[in-house]
KESE-265373 format. One line per field, with one value per residue (C-alpha): residue number from 1; residue in three letters; chain; x, z, y. Coordinates in Angstrom, 2 decimals. Layout:
N
nr = (NUM	...)
rest = (ALA	...)
kette = (A	...)
east = (X	...)
up = (Z	...)
north = (Y	...)
//
This chain:
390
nr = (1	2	3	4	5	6	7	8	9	10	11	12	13	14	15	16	17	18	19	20	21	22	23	24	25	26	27	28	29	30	31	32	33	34	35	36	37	38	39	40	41	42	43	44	45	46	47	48	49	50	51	52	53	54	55	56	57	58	59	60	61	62	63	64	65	66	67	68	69	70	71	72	73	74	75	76	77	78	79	80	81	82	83	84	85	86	87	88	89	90	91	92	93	94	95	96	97	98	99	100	101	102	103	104	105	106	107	108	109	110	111	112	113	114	115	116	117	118	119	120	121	122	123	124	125	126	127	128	129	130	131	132	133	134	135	136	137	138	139	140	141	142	143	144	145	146	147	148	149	150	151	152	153	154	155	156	157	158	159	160	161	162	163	164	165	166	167	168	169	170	171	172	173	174	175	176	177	178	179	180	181	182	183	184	185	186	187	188	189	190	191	192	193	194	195	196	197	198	199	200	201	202	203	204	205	206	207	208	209	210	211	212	213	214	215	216	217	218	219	220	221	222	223	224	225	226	227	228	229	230	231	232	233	234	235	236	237	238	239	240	241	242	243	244	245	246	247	248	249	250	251	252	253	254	255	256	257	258	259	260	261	262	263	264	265	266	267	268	269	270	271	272	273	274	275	276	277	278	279	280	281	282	283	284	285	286	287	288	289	290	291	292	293	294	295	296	297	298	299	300	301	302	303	304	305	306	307	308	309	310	311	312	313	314	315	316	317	318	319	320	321	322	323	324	325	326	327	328	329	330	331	332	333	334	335	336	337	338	339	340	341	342	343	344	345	346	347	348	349	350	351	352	353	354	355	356	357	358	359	360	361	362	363	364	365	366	367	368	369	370	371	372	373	374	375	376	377	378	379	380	381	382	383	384	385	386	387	388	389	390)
rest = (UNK	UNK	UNK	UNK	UNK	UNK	UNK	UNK	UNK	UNK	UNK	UNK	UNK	UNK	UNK	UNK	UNK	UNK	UNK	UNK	UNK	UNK	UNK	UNK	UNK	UNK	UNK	UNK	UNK	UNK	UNK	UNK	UNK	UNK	UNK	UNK	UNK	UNK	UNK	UNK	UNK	UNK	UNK	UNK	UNK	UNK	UNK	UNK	UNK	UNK	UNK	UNK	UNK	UNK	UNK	UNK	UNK	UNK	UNK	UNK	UNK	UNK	UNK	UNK	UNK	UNK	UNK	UNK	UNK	UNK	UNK	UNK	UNK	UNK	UNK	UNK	UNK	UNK	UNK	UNK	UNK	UNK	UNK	UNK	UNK	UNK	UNK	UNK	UNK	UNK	UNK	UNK	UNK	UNK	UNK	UNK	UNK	UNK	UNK	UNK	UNK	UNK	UNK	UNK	UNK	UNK	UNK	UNK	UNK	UNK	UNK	UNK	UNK	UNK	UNK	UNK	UNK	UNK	UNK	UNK	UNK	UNK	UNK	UNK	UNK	UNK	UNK	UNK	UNK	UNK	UNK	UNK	UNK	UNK	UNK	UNK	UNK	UNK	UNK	UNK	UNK	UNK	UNK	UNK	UNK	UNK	UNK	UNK	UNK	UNK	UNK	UNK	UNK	UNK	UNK	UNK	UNK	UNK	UNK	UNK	UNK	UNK	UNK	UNK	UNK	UNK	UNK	UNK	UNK	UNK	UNK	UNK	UNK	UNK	UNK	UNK	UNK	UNK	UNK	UNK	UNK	UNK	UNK	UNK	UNK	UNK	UNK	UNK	UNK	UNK	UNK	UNK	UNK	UNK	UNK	UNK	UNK	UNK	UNK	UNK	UNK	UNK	UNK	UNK	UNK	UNK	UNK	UNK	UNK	UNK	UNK	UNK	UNK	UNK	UNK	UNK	UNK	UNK	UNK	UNK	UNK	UNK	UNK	UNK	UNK	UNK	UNK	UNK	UNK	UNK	UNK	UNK	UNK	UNK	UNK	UNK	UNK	UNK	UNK	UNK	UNK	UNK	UNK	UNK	UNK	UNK	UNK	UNK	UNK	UNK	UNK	UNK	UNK	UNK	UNK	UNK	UNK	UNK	UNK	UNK	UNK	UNK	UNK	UNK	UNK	UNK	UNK	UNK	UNK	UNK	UNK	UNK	UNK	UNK	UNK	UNK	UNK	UNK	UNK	UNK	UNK	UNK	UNK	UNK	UNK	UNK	UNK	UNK	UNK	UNK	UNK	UNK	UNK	UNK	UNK	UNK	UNK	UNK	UNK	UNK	UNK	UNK	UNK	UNK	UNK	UNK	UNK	UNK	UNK	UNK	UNK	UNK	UNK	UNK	UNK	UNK	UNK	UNK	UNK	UNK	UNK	UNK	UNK	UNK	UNK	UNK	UNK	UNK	UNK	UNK	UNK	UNK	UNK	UNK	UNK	UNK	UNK	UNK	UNK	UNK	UNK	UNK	UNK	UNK	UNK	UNK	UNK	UNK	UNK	UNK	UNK	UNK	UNK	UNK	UNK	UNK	UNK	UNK	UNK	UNK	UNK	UNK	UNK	UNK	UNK	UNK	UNK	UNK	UNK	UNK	UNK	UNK	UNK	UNK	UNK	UNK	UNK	UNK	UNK	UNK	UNK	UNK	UNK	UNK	UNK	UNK	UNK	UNK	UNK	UNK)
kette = (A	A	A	A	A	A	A	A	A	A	A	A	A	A	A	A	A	A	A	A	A	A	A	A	A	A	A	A	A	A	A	A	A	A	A	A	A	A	A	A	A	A	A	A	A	A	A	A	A	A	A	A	A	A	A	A	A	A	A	A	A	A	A	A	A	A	A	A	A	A	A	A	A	A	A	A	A	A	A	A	A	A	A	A	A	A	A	A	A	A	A	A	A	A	A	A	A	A	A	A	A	A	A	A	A	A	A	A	A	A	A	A	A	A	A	A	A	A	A	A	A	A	A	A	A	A	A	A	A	A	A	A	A	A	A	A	A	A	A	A	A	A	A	A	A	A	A	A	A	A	A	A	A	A	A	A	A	A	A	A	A	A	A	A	A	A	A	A	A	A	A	A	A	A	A	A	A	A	A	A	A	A	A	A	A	A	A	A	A	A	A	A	A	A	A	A	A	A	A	A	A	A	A	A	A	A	A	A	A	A	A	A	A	A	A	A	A	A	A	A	A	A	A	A	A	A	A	A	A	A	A	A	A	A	A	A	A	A	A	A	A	A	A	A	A	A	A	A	A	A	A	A	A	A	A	A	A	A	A	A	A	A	A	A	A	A	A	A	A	A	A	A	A	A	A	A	A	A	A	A	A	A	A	A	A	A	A	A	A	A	A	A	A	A	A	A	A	A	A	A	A	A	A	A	A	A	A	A	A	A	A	A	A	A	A	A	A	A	A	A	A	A	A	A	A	A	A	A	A	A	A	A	A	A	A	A	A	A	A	A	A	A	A	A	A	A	A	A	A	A	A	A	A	A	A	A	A	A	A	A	A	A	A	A	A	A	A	A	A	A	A	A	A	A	A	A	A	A	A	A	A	A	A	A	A	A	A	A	A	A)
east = (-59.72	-61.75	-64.30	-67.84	-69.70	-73.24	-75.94	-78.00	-80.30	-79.05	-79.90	-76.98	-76.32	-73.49	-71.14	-68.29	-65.70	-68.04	-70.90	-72.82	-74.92	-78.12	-79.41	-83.82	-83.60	-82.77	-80.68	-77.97	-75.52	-72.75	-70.23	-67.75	-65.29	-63.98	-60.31	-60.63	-60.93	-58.05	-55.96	-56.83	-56.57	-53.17	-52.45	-53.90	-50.70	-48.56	-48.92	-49.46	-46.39	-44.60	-45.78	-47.46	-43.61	-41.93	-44.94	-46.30	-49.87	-49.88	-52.77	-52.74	-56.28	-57.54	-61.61	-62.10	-65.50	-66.87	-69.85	-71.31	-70.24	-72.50	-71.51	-69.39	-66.27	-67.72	-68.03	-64.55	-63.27	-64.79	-63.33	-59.37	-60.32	-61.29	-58.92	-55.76	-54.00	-53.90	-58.05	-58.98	-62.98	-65.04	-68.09	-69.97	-72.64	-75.40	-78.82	-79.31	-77.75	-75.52	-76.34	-75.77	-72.13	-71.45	-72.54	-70.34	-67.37	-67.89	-66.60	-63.15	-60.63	-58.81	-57.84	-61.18	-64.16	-67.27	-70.78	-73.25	-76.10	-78.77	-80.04	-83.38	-82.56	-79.51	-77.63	-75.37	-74.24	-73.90	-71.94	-69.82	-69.29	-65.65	-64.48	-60.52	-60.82	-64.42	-64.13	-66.84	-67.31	-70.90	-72.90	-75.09	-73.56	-74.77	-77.94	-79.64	-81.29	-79.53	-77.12	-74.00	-75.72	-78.36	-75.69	-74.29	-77.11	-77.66	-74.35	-73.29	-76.36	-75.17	-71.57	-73.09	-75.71	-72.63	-70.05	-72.84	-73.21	-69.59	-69.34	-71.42	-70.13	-66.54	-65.20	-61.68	-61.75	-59.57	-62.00	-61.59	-63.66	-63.77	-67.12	-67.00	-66.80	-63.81	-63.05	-66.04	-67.44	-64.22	-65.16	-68.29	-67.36	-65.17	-67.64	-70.16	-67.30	-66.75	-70.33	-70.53	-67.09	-65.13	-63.10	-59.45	-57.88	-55.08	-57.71	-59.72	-58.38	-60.09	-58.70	-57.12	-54.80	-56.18	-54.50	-51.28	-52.09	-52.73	-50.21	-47.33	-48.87	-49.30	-45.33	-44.56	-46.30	-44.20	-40.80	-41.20	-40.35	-40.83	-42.80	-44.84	-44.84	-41.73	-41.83	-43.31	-44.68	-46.74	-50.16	-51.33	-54.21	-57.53	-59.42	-61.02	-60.17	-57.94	-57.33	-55.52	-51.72	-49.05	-45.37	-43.51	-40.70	-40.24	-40.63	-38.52	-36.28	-36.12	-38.26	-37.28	-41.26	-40.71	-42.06	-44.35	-45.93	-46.38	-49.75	-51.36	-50.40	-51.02	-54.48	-54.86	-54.12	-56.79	-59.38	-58.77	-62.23	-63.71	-61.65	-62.80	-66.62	-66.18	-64.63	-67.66	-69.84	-71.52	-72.73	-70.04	-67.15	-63.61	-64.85	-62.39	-59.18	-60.94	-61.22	-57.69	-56.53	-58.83	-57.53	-53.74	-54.37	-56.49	-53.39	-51.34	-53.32	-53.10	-49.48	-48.84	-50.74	-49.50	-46.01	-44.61	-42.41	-41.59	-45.17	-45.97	-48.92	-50.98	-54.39	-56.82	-56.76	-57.12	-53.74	-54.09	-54.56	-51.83	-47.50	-46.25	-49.50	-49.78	-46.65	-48.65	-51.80	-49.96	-48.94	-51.74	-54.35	-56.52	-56.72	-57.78	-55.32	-53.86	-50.11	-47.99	-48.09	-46.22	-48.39	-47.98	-49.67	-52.12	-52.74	-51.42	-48.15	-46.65	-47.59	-44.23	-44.19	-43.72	-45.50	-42.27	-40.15	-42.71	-41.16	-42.52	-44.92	-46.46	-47.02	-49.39	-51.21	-51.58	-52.86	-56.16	-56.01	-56.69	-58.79	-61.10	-60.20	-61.18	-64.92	-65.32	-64.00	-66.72	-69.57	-68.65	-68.64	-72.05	-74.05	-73.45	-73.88	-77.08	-78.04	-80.58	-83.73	-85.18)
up = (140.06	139.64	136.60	137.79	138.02	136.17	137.63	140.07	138.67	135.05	132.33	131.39	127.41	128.45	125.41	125.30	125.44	126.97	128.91	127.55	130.86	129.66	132.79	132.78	131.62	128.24	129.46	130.15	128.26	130.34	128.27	129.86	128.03	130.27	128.97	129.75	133.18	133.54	131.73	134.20	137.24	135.73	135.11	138.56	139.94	138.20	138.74	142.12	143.20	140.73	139.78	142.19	144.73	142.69	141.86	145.39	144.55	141.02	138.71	137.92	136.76	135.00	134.08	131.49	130.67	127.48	127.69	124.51	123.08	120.34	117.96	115.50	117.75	120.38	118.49	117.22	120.42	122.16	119.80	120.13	124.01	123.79	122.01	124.17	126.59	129.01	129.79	131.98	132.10	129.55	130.08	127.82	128.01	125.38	125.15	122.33	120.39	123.74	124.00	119.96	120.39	123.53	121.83	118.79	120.47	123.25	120.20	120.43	121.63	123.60	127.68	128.57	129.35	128.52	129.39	128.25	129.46	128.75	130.71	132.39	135.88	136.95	134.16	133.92	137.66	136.81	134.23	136.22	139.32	140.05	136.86	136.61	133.43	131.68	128.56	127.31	123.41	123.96	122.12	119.01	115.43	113.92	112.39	109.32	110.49	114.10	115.09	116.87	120.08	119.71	119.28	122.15	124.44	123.73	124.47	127.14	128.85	127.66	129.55	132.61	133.38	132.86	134.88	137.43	137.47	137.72	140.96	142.58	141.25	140.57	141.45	141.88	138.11	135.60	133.04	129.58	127.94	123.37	123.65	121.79	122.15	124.76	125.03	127.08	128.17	129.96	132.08	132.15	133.67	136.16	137.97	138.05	139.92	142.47	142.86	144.29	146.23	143.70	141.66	141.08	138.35	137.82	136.61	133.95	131.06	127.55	124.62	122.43	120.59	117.18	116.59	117.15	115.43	111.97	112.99	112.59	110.19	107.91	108.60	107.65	103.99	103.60	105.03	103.96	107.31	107.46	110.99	111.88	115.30	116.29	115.73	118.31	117.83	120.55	119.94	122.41	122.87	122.41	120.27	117.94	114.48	115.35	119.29	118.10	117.91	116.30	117.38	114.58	115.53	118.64	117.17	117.86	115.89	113.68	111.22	108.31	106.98	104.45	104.76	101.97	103.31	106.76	106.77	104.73	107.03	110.32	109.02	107.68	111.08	113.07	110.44	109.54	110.48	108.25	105.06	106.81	106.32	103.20	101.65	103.50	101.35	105.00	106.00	108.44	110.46	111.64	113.55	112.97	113.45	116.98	117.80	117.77	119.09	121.84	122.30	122.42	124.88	127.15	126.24	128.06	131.05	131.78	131.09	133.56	136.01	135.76	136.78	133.09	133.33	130.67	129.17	127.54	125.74	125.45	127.08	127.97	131.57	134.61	134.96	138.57	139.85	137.95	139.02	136.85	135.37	137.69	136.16	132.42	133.73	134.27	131.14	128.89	131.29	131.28	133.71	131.33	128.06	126.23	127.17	127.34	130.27	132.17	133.40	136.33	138.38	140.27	136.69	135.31	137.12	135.76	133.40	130.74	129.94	126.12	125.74	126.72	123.71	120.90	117.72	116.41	113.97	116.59	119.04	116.65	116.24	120.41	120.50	118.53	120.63	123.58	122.45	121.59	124.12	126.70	125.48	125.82	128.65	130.05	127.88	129.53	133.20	132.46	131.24	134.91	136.78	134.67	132.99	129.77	130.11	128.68)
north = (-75.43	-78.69	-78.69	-78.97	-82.18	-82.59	-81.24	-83.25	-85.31	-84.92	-87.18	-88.88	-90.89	-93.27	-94.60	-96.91	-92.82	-90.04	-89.16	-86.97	-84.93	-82.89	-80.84	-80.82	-77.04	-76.10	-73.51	-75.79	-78.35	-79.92	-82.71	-84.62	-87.14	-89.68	-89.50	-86.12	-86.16	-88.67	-86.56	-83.68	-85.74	-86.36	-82.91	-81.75	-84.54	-83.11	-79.21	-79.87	-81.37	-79.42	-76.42	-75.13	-75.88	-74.07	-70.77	-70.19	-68.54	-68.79	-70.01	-74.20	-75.08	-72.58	-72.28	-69.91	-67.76	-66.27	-64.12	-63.62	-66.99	-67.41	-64.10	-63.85	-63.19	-65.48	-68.62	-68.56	-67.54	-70.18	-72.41	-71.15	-71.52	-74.96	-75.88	-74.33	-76.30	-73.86	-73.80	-76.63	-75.63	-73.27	-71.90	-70.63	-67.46	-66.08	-65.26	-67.64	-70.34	-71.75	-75.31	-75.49	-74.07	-75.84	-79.33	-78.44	-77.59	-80.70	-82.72	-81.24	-83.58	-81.29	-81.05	-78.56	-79.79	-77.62	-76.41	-74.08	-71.62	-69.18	-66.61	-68.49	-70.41	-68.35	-68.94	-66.26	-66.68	-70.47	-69.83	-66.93	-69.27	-70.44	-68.04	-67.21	-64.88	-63.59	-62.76	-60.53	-60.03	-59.46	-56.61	-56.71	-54.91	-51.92	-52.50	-50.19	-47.03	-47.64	-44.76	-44.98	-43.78	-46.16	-48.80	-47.69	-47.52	-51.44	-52.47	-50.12	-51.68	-55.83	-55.26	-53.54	-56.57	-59.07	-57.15	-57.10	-60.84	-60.62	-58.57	-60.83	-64.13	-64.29	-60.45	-61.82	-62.81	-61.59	-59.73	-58.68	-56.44	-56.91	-55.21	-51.86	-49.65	-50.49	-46.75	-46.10	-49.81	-50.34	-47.34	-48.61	-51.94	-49.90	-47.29	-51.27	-52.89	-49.77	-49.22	-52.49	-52.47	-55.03	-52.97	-54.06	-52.17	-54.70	-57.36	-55.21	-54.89	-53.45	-55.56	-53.60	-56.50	-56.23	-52.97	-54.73	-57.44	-55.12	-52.89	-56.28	-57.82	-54.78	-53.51	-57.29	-56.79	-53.49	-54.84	-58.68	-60.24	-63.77	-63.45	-60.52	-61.51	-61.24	-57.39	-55.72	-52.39	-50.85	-49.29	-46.98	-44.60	-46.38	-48.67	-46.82	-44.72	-41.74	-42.86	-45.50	-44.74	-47.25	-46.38	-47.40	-45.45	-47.97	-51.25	-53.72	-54.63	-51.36	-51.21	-49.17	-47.06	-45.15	-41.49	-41.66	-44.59	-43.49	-41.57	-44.70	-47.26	-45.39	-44.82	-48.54	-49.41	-46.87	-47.70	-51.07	-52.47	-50.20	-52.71	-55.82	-54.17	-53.29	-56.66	-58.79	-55.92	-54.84	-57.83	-58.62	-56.73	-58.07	-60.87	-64.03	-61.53	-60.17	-63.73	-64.30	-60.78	-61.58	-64.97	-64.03	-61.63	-63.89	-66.39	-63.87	-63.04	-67.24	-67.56	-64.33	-66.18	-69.51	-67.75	-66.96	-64.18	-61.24	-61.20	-57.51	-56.30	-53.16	-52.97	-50.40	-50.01	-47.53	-45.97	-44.83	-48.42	-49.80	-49.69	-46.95	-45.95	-42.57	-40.66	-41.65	-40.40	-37.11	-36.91	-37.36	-36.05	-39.11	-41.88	-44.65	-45.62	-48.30	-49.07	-51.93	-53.76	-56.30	-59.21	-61.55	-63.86	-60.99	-59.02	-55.80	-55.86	-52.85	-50.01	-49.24	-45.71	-45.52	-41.70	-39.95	-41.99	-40.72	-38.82	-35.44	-37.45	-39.29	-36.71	-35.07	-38.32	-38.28	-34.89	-35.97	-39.14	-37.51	-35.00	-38.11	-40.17	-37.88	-38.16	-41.67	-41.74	-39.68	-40.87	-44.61	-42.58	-40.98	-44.26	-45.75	-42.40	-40.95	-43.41	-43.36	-43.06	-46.47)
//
């Protein structure tokens, strides 16, 4: 995929290394460096008669989207997305604050080049057009005197608008859904993309890599490995408090958890947003972590579909639609939940059944999973189907 050109008619600040391309609307921020573009036309030589010969179909230039760019998860994002090699074009998405981000992160020298929007002049479907993967961290955080269903409510409604705009712009996308809560907006985004006849299941996924992410990095402060990545323990359920369910028993390599430390670090992982809140004293949640949970899984995704075999990691999506999802379905009587899965070049390649491997302990925590689970699952299936009266 080629970057796009500056708008016609766009003033245009030449130096002796970049133009700089300001569209007539405010809405918009495009910035081009001129080494850039010959190291992509470069790039484009090379992948083509390479790459591409030897991965029929696959992924070369990729042009990634983040919708909700300028919050606390979006802004860092943005900035590990800019800065991989493996994005060719970002676009960036947000009510407010865009061309601020966009100008700050056009300074990067990296390989992507960058441009901004807000809403006015089709800006989310300017944003959304030629998209390979939309990442959506969009939402607003709990305010004072706002309840969890009011919270709700307002970002149900944020995810369906963009997953609209994505139906209609770039429905072949790979999307990824941070929003929270993923339990039910991932549903949410689902019954938007049937009702309008787009829905893939092997291209939605709900984000649920910062469980993983606490759950190896809090094993490594208990067992003193050198690199917590290079355990893998999968965390399955959902994404929130109690549906979240670290297998410890099937990490790999072994890991040795004491018994009397098990309850406390199963619950540090299922709750361990609430210590993030708490040690920013409420005026912040786990934003910078999210950031690079979201990023590692997006990482993935574009690895898988550049033709990179082996790549594994749980994500929330809809079993039924997914190789190997229907017999895990079955078994925990819910058709969306967080497994690992095997990416490739198309999306969620193949669901690994890790359910019928749990111990005793673990079972227990699955039965409260679902229990939970099961509700917002529906609650996410309702908002589309009946939804609030505003």
């Amino acid at each position: 995929m080629t970057p796009p050109s500056p708008a016609a008619g766009a003033w245009k600040l030449r130096t002796s290394s970049s133009t700089l391309s300001f569209g007539h609307k405010p809405n918009f921020v495009h910035f081009i460096s001129n080494r850039t573009h010959k190291h992509l036309l470069l790039t484009h030589i090379a992948t083509t008669s390479n790459f591409k010969h030897k991965h029929k179909n696959t992924v070369t230039m990729v042009k990634a989207v983040v919708a909700g760019a300028s919050g606390g998860i979006g802004q860092p994002l943005s900035l590990l997305l800019k800065a991989s090699p493996l994005v060719d074009h970002l676009s960036l998405y947000d009510v407010v604050n865009t061309p601020g981000v966009t100008a700050d992160l056009s300074h990067i020298s990296s390989i992507a080049t960058i441009d901004g929007y807000l809403p006015a002049d089709d800006g989310l479907k300017k944003a959304l057009t030629g998209a390979d993967i939309v990442v959506i961290p969009a939402g607003i955080p709990r305010k004072p005197g706002m309840t969890r269903d009011d919270l709700f409510k307002i970002n149900a409604g944020i995810v369906q608008g963009l997953v609209q705009g994505i139906a209609e712009t770039c429905p072949d996308a790979f999307i990824l859904i941070i929003s929270n809560p993923v339990n039910s907006t991932v549903p949410i985004a689902a019954e938007v993309l049937k009702k309008a006849g787009k829905f893939n299941p092997k291209k939605l996924f709900g984000v649920t890599t910062l469980d993983v992410v606490r759950a190896e990095t809090f094993v490594q402060a208990l067992t003193g490995t050198k690199d917590p990545a290079k355990t893998v323990i999968p965390v399955i359920g959902g994404h929130s408090g109690e549906t979240i369910v670290p297998l410890f028993s099937l990490a790999k390599p072994a890991v040795n958890i004491p018994a009397d430390k098990l309850d406390a670090l199963t619950n540090r992982v299922q709750f361990g947003g609430d210590e993030v809140v708490k040690a920013k004293d409420g005026a912040g949640s786990a934003t910078l972590s999210m950031a690079y949970a979201g990023f590692r899984f997006a990482e993935a995704v574009i690895k898988a579909a550049k033709g990179e075999s082996g790549v594994v990691e749980p994500t929330f999506v809809y079993l039924p639609g997914v190789n190997g999802g229907e017999e895990i379905a079955k078994e925990t009587g819910l058709e969306y939940f967080s497994v690992p899965v095997e990416l490739g070049k198309d999306g969620a390649q193949k669901a690994v059944n890790v359910v019928k491997d749990v111990n005793d302990y673990e079972k227990k925590l699955l039965t409260k999973c679902y229990e939970g689970l099961k509700g917002n699952i529906e609650k996410g299936v309702d908002f589309v189907h009946n939804p609030p009266a505003k």
